[in-house]
LUMTINU-842598 format. One line per field, with one value per residue (C-alpha): x, y, z; residue number from 0; chain; residue in one letter. Coordinates in pm, whole numbers. Layout:
<nodes>
x: [X, ...]
y: [Y, ...]
z: [Z, ...]
seq: [NUM, ...]
mol: [A, ...]
type: [A, ...]
</nodes>
This chain:
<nodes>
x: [0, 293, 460, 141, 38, 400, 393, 46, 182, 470, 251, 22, 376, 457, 99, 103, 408, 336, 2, 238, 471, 230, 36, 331, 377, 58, 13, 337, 242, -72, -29, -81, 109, -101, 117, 70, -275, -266, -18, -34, -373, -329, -546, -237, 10, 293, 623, 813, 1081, 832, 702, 960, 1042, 753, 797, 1161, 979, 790, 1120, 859, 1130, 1394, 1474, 1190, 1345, 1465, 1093, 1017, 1248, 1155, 821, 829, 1032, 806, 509, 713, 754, 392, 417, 201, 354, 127, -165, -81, -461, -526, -191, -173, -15, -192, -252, -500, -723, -767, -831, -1098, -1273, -1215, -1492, -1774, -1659, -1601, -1928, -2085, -1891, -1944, -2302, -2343, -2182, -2368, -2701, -2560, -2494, -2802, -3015, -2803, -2853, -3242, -3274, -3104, -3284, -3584, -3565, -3446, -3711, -4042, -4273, -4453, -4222, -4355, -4217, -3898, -3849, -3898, -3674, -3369, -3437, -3390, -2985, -2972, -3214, -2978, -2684, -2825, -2917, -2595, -2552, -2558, -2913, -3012, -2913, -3099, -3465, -3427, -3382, -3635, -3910, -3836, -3743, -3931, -4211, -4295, -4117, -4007, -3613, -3512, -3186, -3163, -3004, -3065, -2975, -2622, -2834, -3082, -2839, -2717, -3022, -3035, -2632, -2624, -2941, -2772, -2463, -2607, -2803, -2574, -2363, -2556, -2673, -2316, -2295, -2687, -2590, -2287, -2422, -2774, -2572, -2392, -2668, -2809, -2522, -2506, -2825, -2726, -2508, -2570, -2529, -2883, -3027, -2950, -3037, -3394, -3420, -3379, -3632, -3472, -3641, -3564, -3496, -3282, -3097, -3013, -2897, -2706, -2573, -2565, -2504, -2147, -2043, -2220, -1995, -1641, -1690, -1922, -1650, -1389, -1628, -1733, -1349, -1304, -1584, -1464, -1293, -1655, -1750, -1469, -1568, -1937, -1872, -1714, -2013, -2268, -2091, -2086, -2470, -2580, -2303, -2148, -1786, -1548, -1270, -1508, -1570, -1190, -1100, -1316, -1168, -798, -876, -973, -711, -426, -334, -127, 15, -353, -438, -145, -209, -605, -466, -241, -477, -745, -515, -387, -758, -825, -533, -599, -960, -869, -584, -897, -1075, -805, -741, -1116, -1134, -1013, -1255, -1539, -1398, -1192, -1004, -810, -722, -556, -389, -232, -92, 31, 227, 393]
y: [0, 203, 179, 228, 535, 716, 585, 805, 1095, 1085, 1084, 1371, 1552, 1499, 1630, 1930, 2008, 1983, 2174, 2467, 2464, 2410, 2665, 2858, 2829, 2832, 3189, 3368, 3289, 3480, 3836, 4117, 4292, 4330, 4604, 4766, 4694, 4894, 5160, 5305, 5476, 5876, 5981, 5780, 6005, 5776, 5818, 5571, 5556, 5478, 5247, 5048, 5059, 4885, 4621, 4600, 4524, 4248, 4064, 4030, 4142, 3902, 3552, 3324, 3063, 3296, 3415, 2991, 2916, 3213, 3179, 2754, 2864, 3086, 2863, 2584, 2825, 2926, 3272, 3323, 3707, 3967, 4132, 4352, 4478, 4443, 4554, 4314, 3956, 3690, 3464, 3760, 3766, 3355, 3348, 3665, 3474, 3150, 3068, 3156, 2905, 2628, 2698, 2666, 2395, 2179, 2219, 2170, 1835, 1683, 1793, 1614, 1340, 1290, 1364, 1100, 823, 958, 886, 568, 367, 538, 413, 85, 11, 168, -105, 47, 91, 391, 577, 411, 510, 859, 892, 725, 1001, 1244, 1183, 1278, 1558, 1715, 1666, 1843, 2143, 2469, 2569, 2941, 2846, 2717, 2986, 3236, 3024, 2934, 3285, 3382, 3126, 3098, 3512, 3694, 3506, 3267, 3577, 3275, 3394, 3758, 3825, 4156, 4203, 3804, 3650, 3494, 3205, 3249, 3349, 2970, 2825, 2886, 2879, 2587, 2402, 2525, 2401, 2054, 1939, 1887, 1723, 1468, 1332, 1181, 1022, 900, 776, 554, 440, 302, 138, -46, -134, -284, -474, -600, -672, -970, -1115, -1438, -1330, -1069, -1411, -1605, -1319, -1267, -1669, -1653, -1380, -1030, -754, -588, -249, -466, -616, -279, -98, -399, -567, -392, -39, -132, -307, -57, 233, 255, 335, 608, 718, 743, 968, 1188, 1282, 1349, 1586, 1788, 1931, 2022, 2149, 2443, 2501, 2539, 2719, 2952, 2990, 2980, 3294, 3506, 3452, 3480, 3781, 3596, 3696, 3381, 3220, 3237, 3585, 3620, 3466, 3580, 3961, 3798, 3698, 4056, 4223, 3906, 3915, 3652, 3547, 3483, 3263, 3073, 3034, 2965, 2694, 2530, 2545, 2389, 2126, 2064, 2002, 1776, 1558, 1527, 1472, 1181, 1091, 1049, 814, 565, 559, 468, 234, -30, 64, -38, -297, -539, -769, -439, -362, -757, -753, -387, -530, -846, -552, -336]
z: [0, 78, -236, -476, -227, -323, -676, -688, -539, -789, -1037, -895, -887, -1270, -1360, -1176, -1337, -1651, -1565, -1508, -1804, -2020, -1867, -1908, -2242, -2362, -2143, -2252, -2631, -2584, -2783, -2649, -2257, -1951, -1865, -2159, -2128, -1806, -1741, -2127, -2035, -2128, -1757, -1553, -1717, -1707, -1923, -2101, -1800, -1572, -1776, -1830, -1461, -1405, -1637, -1479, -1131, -1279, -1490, -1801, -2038, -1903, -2121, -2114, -1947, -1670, -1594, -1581, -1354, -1147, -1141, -1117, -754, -638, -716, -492, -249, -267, -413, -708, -776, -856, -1042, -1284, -1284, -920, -812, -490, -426, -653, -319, -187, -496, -489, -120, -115, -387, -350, -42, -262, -562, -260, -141, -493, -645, -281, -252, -626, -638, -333, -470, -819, -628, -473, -780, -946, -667, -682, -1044, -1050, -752, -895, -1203, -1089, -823, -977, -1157, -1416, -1747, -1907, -1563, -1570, -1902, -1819, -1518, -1703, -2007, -1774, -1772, -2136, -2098, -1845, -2027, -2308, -2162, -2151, -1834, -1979, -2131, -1729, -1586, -1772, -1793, -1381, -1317, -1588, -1415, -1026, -997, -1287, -1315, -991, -788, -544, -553, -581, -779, -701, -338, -216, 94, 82, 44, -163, -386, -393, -473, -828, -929, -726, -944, -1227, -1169, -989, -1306, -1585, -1360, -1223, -1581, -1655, -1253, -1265, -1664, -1465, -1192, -1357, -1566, -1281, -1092, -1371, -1486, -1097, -1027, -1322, -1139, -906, -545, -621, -703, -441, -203, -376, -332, 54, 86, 20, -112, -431, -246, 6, -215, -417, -118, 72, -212, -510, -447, -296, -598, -831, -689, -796, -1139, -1037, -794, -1129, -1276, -1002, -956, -1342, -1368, -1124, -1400, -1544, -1200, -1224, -1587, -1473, -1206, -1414, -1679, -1364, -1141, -1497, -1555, -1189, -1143, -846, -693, -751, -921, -1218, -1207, -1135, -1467, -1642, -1588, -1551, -1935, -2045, -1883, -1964, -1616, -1669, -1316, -1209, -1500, -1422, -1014, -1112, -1361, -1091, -852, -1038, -1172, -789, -683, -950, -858, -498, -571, -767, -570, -291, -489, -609, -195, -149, -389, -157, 128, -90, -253, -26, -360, -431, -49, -101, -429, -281, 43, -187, -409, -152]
seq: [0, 1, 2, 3, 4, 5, 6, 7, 8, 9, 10, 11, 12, 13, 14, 15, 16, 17, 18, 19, 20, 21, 22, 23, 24, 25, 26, 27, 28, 29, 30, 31, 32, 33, 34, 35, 36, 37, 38, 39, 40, 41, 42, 43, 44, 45, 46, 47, 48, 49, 50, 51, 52, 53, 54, 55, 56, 57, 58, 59, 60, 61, 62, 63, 64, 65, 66, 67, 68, 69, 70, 71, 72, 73, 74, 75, 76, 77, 78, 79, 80, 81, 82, 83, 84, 85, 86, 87, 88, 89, 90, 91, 92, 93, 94, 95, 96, 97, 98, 99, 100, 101, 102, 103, 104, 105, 106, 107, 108, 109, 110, 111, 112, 113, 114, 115, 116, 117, 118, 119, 120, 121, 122, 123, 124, 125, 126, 127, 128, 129, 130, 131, 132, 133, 134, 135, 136, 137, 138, 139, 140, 141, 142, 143, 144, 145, 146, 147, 148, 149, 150, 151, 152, 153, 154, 155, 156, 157, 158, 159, 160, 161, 162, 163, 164, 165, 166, 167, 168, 169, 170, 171, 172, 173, 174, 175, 176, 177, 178, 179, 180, 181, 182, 183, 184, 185, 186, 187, 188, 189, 190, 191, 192, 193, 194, 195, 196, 197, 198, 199, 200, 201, 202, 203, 204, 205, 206, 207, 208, 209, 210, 211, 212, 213, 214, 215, 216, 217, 218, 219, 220, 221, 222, 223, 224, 225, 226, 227, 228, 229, 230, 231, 232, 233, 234, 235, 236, 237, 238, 239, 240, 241, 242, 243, 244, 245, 246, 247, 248, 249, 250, 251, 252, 253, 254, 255, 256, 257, 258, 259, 260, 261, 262, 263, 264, 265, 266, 267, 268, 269, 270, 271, 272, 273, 274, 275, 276, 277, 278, 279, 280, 281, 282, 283, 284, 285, 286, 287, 288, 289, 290, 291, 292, 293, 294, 295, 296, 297, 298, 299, 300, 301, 302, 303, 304, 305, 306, 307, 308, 309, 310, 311, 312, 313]
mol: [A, A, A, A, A, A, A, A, A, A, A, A, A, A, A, A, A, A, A, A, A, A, A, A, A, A, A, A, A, A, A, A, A, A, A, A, A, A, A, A, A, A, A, A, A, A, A, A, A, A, A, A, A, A, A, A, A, A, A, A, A, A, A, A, A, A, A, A, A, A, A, A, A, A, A, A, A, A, A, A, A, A, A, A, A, A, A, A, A, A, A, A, A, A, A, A, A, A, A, A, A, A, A, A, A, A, A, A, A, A, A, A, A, A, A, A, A, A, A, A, A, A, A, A, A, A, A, A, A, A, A, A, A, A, A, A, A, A, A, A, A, A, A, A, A, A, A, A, A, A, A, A, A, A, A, A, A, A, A, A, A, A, A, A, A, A, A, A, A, A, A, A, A, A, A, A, A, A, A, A, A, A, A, A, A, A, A, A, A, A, A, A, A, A, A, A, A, A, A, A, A, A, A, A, A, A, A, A, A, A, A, A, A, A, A, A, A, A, A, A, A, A, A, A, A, A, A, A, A, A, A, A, A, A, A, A, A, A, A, A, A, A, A, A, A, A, A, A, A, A, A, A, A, A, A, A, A, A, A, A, A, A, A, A, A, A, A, A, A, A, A, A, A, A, A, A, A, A, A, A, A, A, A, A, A, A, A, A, A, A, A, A, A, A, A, A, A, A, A, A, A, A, A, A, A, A, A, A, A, A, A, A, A, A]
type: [X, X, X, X, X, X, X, X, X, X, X, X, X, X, X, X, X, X, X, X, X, X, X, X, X, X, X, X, X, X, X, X, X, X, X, X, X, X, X, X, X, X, X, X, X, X, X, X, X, X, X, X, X, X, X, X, X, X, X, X, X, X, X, X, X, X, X, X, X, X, X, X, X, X, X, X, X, X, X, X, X, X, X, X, X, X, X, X, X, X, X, X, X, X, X, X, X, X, X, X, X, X, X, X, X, X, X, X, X, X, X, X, X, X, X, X, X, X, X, X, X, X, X, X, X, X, X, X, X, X, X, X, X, X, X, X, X, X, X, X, X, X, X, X, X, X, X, X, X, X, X, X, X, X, X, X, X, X, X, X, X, X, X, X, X, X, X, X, X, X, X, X, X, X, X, X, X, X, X, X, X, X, X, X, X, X, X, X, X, X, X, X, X, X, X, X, X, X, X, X, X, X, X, X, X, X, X, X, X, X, X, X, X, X, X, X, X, X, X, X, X, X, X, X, X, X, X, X, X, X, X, X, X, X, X, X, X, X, X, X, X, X, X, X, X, X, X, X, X, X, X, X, X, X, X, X, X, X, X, X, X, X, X, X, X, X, X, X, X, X, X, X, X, X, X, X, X, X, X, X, X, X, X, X, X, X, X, X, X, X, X, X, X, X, X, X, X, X, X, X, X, X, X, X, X, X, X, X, X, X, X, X, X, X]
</nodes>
């Protein structure tokens, strides 16, 4: 267990490294200069001296490789540099907007999770066909729908029309309710898609048989039995749409005019503020490594063959 556990982190290592050179790369080919951008505005009445001064402070005329190797050691060190726009430490603008994305992206994945596990038993445990057949459609129907499109009709409906939830001025959390729906729906299509399939691929094999024979209950037997071994691959998937949860999350704070890492890049792109695109893309890739780091460490604790063949290893 030992070994695979530092094998895993090794890996994690080599992925978050190459998340920041290509990130890196792919940045400092971008055209345009955020200082530029800035400081070359007539009303600050800056001179070329001072300009240049400026872009002194922040090495973005040294080599290339230089500016890597400085910024891949302050990155270790856990200095991100600064905003060119905002003019403070990189660090302060993730951590005054990072809360509300937590709080968006958290409560949007457990209500995706829950939807999905509703749709699934749901659709596994109701008799009549024509109903079954509706709640597994629903996967697809969610996965159809753009989160921009969601947005906009759930706040059309539930605040313009039903006047249930106010846009203008909310509660800090009423202003959840909608983001997080929006953000909670297209998510849970792929999960619930996964996870019926599971249960109904286990629910063929012989141990729900012999179970049923000695007396169990169909809803027994799907939450004793079969849920356990339907699981893991749902657990592979949650962890790789996190990815998707960051990109909604993004999309969802811009319609709903939320503060966040969203709303962050979203201005960090206008204004090609390019330390903060490159400590939003580190930190994003860093979250979706230990998130899936997480789930290859629980696969064993629902499935006990892979705790055994990993003690046999290390």
């Amino acid at each position: 267990m030992s070994r695979y556990l530092i094998g895993r982190i090794g890996q994690a290592v080599i992925v978050l490294w190459a998340a920041f050179t290509v990130s890196f790369i792919l940045l400092q080919a971008l055209p345009g200069d955020a200082i530029l951008i800035k400081f070359l505005n007539p009303e600050l009445g800056l001179g070329p001296e001072q300009i240049a001064d400026i872009r002194a402070s922040y090495a973005v005329d040294t080599p290339i490789w230089t500016q890597y190797a400085h910024s891949l050691g302050n990155f270790l060190t856990g200095n991100f540099g600064y905003s060119v726009h905002a003019g403070v430490p990189v660090s302060h603008v993730l951590l005054a907007n990072l809360p509300s994305t937590l709080r968006l992206a958290t409560f949007g994945f457990l209500i995706a999770a829950l939807l999905a596990v509703a749709i699934s038993f749901l659709s596994t445990l109701i008799g009549f066909s024509w109903i079954r057949a509706v709640i597994q459609s629903l996967p697809a129907l969610f996965i159809s729908v753009p989160v921009f499109w969601l947005g906009i009709m759930l706040i059309q409906i539930f605040s313009f029309q039903l006047k249930l939830i106010p846009v203008i001025n909310p509660g800090e959390w009423e202003a959840l309710i909608l983001p997080v729906a929006a953000l909670a729906l297209p998510i849970s299509a792929p999960l619930a898609q996964v996870l019926m399939r599971n249960i109904d691929h286990v629910l063929t094999e012989p141990f729900v048989a012999v179970a049923r024979a000695k007396g169990a209950t169909r809803s027994w037997v799907l939450w004793r039995h079969v849920t356990r071994n339907a699981l893991l691959p749902t657990l592979t998937i949650a962890g790789i749409l996190f990815g998707e949860l960051l990109a909604g999350a993004v999309v969802t704070e811009a319609v709903f005019g939320l503060n966040g890492i969203g709303s962050v890049t979203q201005q960090a792109v206008g204004n090609q503020d390019i330390a903060v695109l490159q400590a939003i893309v580190v930190f994003s890739a860093t979250a979706f490594v230990i998130i899936n780091l997480v789930v290859d460490l629980l696969y064993p604790v629902f499935d006990p063959r892979l705790r055994s063949k990993r003690e046999a290893s290390a």
